[in-house]
LUMFIMI-658384 format. One record per residue (C-alpha): x, y, z; residue number from 1; residue in three letters. Coordinates in steps of 0.5 Angstrom, whole numbers. Each point is the difference from the previous one (the first is absolute). Layout:
N
px/py/pz/seq/type
X/Y/Z/NUM/Ala
...
This chain:
498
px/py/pz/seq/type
117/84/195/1/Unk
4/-5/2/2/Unk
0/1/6/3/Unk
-7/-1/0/4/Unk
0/-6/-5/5/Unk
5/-3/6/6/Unk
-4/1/5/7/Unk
-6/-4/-4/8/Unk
5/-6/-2/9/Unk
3/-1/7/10/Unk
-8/0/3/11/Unk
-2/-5/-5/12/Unk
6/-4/1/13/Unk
-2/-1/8/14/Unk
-5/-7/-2/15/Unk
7/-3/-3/16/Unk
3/2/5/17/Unk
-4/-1/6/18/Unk
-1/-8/-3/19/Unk
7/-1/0/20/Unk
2/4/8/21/Unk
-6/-6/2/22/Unk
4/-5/-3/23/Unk
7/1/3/24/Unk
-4/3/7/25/Unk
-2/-8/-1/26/Unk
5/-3/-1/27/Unk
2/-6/-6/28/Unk
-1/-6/4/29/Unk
-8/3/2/30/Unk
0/2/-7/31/Unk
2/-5/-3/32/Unk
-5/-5/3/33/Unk
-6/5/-2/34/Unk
2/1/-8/35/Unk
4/-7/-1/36/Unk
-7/-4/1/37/Unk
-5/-5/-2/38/Unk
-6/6/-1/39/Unk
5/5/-4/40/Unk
1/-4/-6/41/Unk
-7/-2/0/42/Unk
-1/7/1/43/Unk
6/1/-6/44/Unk
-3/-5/-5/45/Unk
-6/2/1/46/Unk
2/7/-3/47/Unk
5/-3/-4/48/Unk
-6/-4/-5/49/Unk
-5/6/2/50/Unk
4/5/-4/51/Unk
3/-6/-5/52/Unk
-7/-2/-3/53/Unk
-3/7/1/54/Unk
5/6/-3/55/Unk
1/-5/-7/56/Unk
-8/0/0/57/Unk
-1/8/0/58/Unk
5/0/-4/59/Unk
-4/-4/-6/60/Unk
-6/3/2/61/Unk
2/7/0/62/Unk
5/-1/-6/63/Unk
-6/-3/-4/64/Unk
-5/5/2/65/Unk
5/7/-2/66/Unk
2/-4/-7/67/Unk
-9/-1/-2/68/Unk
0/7/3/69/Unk
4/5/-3/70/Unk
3/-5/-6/71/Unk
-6/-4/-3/72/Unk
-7/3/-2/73/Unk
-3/-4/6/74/Unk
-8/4/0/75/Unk
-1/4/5/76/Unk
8/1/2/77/Unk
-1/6/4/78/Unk
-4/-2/4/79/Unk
3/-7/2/80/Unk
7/3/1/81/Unk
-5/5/5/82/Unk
-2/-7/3/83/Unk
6/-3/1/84/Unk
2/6/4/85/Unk
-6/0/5/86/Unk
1/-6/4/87/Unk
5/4/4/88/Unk
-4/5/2/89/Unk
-3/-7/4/90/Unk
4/-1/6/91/Unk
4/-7/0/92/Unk
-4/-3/7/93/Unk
-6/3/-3/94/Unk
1/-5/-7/95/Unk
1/-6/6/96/Unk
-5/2/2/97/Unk
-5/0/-5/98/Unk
2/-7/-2/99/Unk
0/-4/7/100/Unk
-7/3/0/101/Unk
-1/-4/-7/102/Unk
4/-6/2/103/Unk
2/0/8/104/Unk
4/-7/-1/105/Unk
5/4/-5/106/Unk
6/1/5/107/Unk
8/-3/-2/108/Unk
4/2/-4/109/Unk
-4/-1/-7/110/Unk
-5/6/4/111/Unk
5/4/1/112/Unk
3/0/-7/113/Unk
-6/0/-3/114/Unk
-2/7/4/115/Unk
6/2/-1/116/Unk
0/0/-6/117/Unk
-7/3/-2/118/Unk
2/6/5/119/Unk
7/1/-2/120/Unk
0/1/-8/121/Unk
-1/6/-1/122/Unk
7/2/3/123/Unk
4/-4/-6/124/Unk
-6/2/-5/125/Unk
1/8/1/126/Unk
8/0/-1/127/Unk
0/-5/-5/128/Unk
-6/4/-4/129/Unk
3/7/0/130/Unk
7/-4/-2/131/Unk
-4/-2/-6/132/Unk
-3/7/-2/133/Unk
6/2/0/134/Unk
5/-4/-4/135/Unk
3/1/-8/136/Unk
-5/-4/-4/137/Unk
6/1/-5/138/Unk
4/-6/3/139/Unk
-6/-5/-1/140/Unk
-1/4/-7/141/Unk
8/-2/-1/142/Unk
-1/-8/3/143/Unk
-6/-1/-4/144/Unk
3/3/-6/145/Unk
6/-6/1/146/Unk
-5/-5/-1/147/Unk
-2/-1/9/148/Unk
-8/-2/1/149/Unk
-4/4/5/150/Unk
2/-5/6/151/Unk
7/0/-2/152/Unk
1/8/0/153/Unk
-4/0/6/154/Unk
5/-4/4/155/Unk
6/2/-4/156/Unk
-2/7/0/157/Unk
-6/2/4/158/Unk
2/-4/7/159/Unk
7/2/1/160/Unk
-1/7/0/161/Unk
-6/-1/6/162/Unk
6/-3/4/163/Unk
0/6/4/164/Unk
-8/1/2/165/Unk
0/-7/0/166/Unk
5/0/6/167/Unk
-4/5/4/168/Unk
-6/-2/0/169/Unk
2/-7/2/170/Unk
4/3/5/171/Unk
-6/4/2/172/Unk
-4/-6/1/173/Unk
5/-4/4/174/Unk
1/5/5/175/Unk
-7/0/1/176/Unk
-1/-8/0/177/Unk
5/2/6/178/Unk
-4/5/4/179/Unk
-7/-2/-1/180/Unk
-3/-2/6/181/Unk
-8/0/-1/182/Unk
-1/-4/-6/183/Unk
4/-6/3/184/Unk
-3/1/6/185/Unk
-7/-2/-3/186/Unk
2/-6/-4/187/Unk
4/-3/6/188/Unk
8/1/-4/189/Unk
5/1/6/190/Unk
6/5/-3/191/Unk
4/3/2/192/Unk
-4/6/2/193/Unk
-6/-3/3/194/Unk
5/-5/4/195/Unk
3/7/3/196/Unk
-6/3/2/197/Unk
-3/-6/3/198/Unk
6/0/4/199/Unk
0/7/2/200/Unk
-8/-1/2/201/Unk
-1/-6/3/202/Unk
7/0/5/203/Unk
3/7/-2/204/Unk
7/-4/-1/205/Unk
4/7/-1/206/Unk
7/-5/-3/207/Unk
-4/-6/-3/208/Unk
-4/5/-5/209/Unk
5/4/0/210/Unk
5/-5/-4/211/Unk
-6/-2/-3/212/Unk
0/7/-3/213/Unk
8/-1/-1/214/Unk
-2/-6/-5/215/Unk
-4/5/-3/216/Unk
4/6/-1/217/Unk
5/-5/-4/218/Unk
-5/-3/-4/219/Unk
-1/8/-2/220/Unk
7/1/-2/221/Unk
1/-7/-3/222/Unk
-6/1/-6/223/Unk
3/8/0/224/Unk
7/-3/-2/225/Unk
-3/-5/-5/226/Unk
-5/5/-3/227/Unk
6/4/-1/228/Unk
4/-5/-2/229/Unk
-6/-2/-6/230/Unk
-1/6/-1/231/Unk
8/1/-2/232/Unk
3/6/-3/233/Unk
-3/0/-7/234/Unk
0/6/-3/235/Unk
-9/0/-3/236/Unk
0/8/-2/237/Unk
1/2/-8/238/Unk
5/6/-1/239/Unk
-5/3/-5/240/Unk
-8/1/1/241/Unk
-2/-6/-4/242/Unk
-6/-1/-5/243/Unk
-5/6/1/244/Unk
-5/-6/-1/245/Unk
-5/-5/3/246/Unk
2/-7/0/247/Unk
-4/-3/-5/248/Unk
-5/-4/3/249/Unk
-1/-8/-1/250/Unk
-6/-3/-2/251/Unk
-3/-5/4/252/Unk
-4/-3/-5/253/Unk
-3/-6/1/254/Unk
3/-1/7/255/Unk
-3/7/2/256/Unk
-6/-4/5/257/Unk
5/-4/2/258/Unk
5/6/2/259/Unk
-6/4/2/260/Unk
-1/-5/6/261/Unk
6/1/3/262/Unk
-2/7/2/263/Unk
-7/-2/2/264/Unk
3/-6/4/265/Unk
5/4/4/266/Unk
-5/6/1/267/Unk
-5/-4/2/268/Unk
4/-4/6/269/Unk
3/7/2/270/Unk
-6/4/0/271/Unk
-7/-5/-1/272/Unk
2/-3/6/273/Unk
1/5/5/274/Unk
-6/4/-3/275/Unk
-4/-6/1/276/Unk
2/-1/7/277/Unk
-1/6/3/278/Unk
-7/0/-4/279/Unk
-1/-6/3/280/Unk
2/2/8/281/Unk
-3/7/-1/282/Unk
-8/-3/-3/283/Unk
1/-5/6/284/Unk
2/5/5/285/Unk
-6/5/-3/286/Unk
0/7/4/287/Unk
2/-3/7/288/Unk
8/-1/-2/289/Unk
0/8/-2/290/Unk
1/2/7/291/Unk
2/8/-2/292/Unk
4/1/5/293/Unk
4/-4/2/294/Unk
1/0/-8/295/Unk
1/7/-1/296/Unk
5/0/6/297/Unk
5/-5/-3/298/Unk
-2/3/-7/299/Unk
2/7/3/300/Unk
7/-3/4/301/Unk
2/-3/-7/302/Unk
0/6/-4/303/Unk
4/4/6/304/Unk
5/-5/1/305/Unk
0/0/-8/306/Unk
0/7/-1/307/Unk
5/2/5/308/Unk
5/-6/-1/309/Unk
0/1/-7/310/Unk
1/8/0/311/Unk
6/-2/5/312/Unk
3/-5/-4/313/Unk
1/4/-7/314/Unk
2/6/5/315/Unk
6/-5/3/316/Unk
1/-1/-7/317/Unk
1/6/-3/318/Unk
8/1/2/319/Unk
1/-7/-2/320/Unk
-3/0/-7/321/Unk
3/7/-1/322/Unk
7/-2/1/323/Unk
-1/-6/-4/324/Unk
-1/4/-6/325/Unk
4/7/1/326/Unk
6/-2/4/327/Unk
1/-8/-2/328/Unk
6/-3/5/329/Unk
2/-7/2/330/Unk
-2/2/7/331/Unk
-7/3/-3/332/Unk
0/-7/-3/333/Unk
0/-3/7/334/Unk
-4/3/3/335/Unk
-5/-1/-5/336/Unk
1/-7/0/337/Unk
-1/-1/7/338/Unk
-6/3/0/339/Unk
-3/-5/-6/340/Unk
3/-6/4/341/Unk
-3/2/7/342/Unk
-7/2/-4/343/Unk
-1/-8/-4/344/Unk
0/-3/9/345/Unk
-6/-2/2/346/Unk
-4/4/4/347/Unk
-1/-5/5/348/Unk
9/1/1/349/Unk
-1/8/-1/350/Unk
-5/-1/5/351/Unk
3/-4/5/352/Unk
6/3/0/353/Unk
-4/7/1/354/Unk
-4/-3/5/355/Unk
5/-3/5/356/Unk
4/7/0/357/Unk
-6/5/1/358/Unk
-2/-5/6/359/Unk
6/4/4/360/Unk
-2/7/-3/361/Unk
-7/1/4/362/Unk
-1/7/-3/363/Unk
0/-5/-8/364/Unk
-3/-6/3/365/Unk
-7/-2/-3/366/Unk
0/7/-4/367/Unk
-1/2/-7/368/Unk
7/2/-1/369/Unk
2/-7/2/370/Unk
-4/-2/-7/371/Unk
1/6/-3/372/Unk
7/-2/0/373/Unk
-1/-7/-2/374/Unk
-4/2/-7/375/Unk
6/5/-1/376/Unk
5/-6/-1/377/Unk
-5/-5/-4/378/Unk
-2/5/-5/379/Unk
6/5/-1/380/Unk
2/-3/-6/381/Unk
-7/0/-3/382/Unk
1/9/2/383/Unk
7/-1/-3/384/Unk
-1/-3/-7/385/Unk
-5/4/-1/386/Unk
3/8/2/387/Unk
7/-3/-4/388/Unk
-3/-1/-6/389/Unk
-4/7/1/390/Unk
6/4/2/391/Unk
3/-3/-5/392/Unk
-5/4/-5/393/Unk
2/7/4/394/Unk
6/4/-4/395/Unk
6/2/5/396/Unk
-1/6/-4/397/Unk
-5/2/3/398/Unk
2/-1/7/399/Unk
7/4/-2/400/Unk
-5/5/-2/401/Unk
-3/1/6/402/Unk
6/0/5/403/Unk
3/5/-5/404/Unk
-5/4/1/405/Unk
1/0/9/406/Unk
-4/-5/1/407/Unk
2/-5/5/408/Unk
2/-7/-1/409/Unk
-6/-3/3/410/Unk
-5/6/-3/411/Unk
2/-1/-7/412/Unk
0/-9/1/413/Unk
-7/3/4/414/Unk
-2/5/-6/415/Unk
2/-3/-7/416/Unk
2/-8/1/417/Unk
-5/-3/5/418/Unk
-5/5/-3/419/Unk
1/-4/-7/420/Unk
1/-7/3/421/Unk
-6/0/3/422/Unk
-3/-4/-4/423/Unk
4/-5/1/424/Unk
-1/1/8/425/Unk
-8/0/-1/426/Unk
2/-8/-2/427/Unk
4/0/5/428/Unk
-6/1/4/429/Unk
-4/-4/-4/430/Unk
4/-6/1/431/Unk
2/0/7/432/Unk
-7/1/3/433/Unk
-2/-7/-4/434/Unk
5/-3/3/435/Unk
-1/3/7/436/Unk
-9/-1/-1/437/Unk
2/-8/-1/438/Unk
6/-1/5/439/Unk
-1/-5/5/440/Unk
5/-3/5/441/Unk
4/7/1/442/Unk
-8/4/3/443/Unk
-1/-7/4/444/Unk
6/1/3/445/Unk
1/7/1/446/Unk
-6/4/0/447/Unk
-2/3/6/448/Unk
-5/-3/5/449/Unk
-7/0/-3/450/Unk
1/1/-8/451/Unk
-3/-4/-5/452/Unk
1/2/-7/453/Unk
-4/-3/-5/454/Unk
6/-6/-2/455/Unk
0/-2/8/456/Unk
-8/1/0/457/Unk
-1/-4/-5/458/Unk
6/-6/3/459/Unk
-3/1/7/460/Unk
-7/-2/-3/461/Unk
2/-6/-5/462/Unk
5/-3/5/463/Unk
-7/0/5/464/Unk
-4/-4/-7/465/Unk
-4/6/0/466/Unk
1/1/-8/467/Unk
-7/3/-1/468/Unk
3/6/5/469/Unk
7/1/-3/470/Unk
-4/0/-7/471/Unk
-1/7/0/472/Unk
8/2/2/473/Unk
2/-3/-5/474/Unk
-4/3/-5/475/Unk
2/7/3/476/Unk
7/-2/-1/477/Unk
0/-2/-7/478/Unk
-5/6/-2/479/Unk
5/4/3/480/Unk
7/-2/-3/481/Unk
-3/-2/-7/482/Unk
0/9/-2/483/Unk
8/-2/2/484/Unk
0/-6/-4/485/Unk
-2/4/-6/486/Unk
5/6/2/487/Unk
5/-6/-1/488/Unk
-4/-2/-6/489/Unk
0/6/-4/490/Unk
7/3/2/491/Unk
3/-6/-2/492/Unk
-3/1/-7/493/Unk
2/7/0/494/Unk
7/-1/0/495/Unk
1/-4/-5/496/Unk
-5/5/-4/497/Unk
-6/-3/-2/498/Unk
């Protein structure tokens, strides 16, 4: 197992490496001129006040929207927390879209905040809603009982004990604030991002782009450490299991309409204005834009590069996850960090590191193991969180049982273990093939010659104007990843058993 797990880790390693044998192959003089310039600190404010002003707004929006959902008596609770999970089966470029059809002069930093904000919050409303599901009301019972009112129980009380999925989903959000490429694109917002993919496409600068990416990948490791240093060693588990009772719901009372209009507000902006777009394009462009088959081939190229990344990518991940749980060291722990720090780079750096090899390996070059490849090292940490957590329920007893009784190693792992993680592995699966089904910059760099699926479709018609024509992509993309959304959706409430 370890043998493989060091394999996975050193092919994950080869963007982080490749990036730093550019620089030193340029030199410091070259590199120096390329990173200490006027446009990288446009570039780095930009990112800087992006993820400044966004990441507490989520954190508002989400925190707000989990409280009314799982600890009020907000009307229709259930259904609005589904609502505030569904905006992520709508890909961020498609959000930006929808609202430059509404309001094309919507461009800057105010746009990009705004739909960056509509598109993300869902990452910090589902860890911070499951956070909540699962506390000891007995601890706000107790701060009540001392005489404390309802707010200041819930920042006392409540909010310190959400420290940990609050971390994560802001770090979340970051990360992809670094790597998006489409949504910024469509409201003219220059980051880091767009600057290396312009770079690479307009002048095919290899050093330029690539320092560029070097930015990026510091940018990556400085908000891990702050996360983690937030975040910071605090111990949140309770030693027994806690008050066997639901939290009592707080009655709204004559606020309720007022309350009511958060969730209403957030998913009318998150969803009412994508559906209304792509109605508006789709009864605009009427039967012509339903061009069958060029359509059905994007359609069937995505649910093969999806299928096939997302199979191989929880595969890959089986021997790491394993040693995570069965055999922990401070080795394992390496190797596993490694992999979630090259999984949170941006695509596009994955990608270019990928691409600039494969260019000297003609029998990969402009194939599908290229960009399969690419989708193992972005979403490995997705297959992996979610095969650990499923090992972790399977009994190392078993697995002796069944080497006990002559079976092999890899046959009782095969025949006990991975049987009953599977799953764990099917939301593996589940959760990798979103992310593949709504990747961008990776696919438009490394799919071979004439591949289209439905992101790179719908891109190549909207940067063409021709909204009507990428309506009906869009809603093919949206249609395919919300059964996975709600796999999410329904496996996060399953947890905390409710």
């Amino acid at each position: 197992m370890y043998a493989l797990a060091l394999v996975v880790s050193a092919i994950a390693l080869v963007p982080l490496g490749f990036i730093a044998l550019i620089a030193v192959e340029t030199g410091w003089p070259t590199v120096s001129a390329l990173v200490f310039r006027p446009r990288v600190g446009e570039l780095l404010t930009n990112t800087v006040l992006l993820i400044a002003i966004t990441v507490p707004l989520c954190a508002v929006i989400g925190v707000a929207l989990a409280w009314l959902t799982e600890r009020s008596d907000l009307p229709g609770a259930r259904f609005w927390s589904w609502l505030a999970v569904a905006p992520l089966a709508v890909p961020a470029f498609v959000h930006s879209y929808a609202w430059i059809s509404l309001a094309p002069s919507l461009h800057g930093l105010f746009a990009g905040v705004l739909v960056s904000v509509i598109a993300y919050f869902p990452f910090l409303y589902l860890p911070v809603a499951a956070s909540l599901r699962q506390l000891d009301p007995g601890l706000e019972d107790a701060a009540t009982s001392l005489g404390h009112g309802p707010w200041r129980v819930f920042f006392r009380v409540v909010l310190p004990q959400l420290r940990v999925a609050l971390c994560g989903g802001a770090l979340l959000i970051a990360l992809h604030l670094l790597g998006e490429y489409g949504l910024f694109v469509m409201i003219r917002f220059d980051t880091f991002t767009t600057a290396i993919i312009d770079q690479y496409q307009s002048t095919y600068n290899g050093p330029a782009a690539n320092m560029l990416a070097g930015v990026l990948v510091l940018c990556c490791l400085v908000l891990l450490g702050v996360e983690a240093s937030v975040r910071g060693s605090g111990r949140y588990a309770r030693l027994g299991s806690g008050a066997a009772r639901v939290a009592t719901k707080y009655r709204l009372g004559r606020a309720k309409p007022l309350w009511l209009l958060v969730p209403v507000i957030a998913a009318a902006l998150s969803l009412g204005v994508p559906l209304v777009t792509l109605s508006r394009w789709l009864l605009a462009g009427g039967v012509a834009v339903w061009r069958l088959d060029a359509i059905g081939a994007a359609l069937g190229q995505t649910m093969v590069l999806a299928v096939a990344g997302a199979v191989l990518t929880v595969i890959v991940a089986i021997p790491m996850a394993w040693l995570s749980i069965r055999a922990p060291s401070r080795l394992q722990r390496v190797l596993e960090g490694s992999n979630y720090v090259v999984g949170s780079l941006p695509g596009v750096v994955i990608a270019l590191a990928l691409v600039t090899i494969a260019v000297h390996v003609p029998a990969v070059y402009q194939t599908i193991v290229t960009i399969l490849i690419a989708y193992v090292l972005m979403f490995l940490p997705r297959a992996l969180v979610s095969l650990r957590a499923s090992i972790a329920q399977a009994p190392i007893e078993l697995e002796e049982a069944a080497a006990s009784l002559g079976r092999s190693p890899w046959r009782a792992l095969w025949a006990v273990t991975v049987r009953l993680a599977s799953p764990g592995a099917a939301a593996g699966v589940a959760l990798v093939a979103l992310g593949i089904t709504n990747e961008l910059t990776a696919t438009q760099m490394l799919a071979p010659n004439g591949t289209k699926t439905l992101a790179t479709a719908f891109w190549s018609l909207s940067g063409e104007i021709d909204y009507a024509a990428a309506a009906p992509y869009a809603l093919l993309m949206v249609l395919f990843s919300l059964p996975l959304t709600w796999l999410l959706y329904s496996q996060s409430r399953r947890a905390a058993g409710r």
